[in-house]
C-alpha positions as CSV (number, residue, x, y, z in Angstrom):
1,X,-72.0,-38.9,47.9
2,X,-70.6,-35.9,49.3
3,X,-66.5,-34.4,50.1
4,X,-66.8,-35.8,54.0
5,X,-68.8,-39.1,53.7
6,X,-66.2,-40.0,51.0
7,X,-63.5,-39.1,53.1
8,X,-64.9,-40.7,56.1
9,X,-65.5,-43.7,54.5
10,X,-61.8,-43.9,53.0
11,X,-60.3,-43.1,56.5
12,X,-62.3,-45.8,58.1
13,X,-61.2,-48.0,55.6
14,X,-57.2,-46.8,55.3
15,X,-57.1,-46.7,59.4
16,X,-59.1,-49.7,59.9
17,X,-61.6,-48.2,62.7
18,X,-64.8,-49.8,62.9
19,X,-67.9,-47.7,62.7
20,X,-68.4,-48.4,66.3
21,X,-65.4,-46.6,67.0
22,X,-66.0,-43.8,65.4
23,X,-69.5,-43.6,66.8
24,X,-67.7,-44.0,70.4
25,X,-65.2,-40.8,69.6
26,X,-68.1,-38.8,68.3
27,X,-70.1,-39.8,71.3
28,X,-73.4,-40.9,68.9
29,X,-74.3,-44.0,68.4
30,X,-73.7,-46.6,65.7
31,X,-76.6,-46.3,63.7
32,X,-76.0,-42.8,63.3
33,X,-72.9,-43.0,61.7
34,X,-74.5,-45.6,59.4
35,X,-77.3,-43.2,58.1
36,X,-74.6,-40.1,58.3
37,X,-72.1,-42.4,56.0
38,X,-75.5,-43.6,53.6
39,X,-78.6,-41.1,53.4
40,X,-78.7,-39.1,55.7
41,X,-76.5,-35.4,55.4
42,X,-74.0,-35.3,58.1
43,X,-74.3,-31.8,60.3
44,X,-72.4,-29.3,59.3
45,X,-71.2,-28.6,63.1
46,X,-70.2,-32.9,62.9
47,X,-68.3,-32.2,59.9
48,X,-65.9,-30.2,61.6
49,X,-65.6,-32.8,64.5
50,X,-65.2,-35.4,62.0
51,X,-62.2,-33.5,60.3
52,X,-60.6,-33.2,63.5
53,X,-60.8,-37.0,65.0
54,X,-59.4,-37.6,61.2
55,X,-56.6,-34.6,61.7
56,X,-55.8,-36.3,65.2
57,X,-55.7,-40.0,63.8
58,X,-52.9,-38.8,61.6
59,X,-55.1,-38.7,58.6
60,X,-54.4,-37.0,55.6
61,X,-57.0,-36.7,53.0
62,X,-55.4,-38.8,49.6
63,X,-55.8,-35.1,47.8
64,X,-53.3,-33.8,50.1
65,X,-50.0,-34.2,49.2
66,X,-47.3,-35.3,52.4
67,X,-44.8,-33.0,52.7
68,X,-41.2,-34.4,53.1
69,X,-38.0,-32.3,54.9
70,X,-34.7,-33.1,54.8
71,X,-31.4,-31.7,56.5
72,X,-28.3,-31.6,53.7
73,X,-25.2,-30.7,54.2
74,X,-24.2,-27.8,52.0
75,X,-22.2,-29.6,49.6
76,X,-24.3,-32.4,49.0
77,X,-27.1,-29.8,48.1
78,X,-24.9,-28.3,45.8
79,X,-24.4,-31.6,44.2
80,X,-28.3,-32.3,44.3
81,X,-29.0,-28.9,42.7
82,X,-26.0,-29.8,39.9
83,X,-28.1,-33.0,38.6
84,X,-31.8,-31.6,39.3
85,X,-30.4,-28.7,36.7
86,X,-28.7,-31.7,34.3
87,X,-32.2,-33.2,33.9
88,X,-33.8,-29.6,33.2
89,X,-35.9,-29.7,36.8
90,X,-36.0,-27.8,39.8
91,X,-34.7,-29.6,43.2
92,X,-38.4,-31.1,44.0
93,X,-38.7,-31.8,40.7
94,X,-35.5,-33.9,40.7
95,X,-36.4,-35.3,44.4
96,X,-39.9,-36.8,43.2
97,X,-38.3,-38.7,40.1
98,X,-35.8,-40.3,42.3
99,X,-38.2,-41.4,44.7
100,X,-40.7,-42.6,42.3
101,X,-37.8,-44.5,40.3
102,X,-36.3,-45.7,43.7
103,X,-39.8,-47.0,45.4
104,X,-40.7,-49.0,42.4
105,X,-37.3,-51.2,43.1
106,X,-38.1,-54.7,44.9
107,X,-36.8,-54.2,49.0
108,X,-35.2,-57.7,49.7
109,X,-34.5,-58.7,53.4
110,X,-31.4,-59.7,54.0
């Protein structure tokens, strides 16, 4: 299975759109999104149509990474960039412990 039927298939699945769907936004029919996503090689000039109904769903590809920006104060940077350099690691480094250490903690409603 190639790069874009995988991807397809995992953005179908992640955004829960039904084939019929997507065969409505590509303006095909439903069959021929079944025999893109099984046997049959998808178009090259579909590929890049496909990319953009994904890019314009919100969809990013699981390889890409999300990028996250945040507005700190100057002191509390300075504080940030104190610890990061306790630990040995850079700022992102330091960032993407805490919020792997932080997202593994149980949320309880109050």
């Amino acid at each position: 299975m190639d790069d874009i039927k995988t991807r397809l298939k995992d953005f179908l699945k992640t955004t829960r759109m039904t084939r019929e769907e997507l065969a409505s936004r590509s303006g095909v029919k439903k069959s021929q999104i079944d025999k893109w996503l099984s046997k049959v090689p998808i178009p090259a000039s579909r590929v890049k149509f496909f990319d953009l109904i994904m890019k314009d769903c919100g969809y990013a590809t699981p390889e890409t990474p999300a990028e996250i920006r945040l507005k700190i104060d100057p002191d509390r940077l300075r504080q940030i960039q104190t610890e990061a350099e306790l630990h040995g690691l850079s700022v992102t480094e330091w960032a993407d412990a805490v919020l792997e250490a932080h997202a593994s903690i149980p949320y309880k409603r109050r």
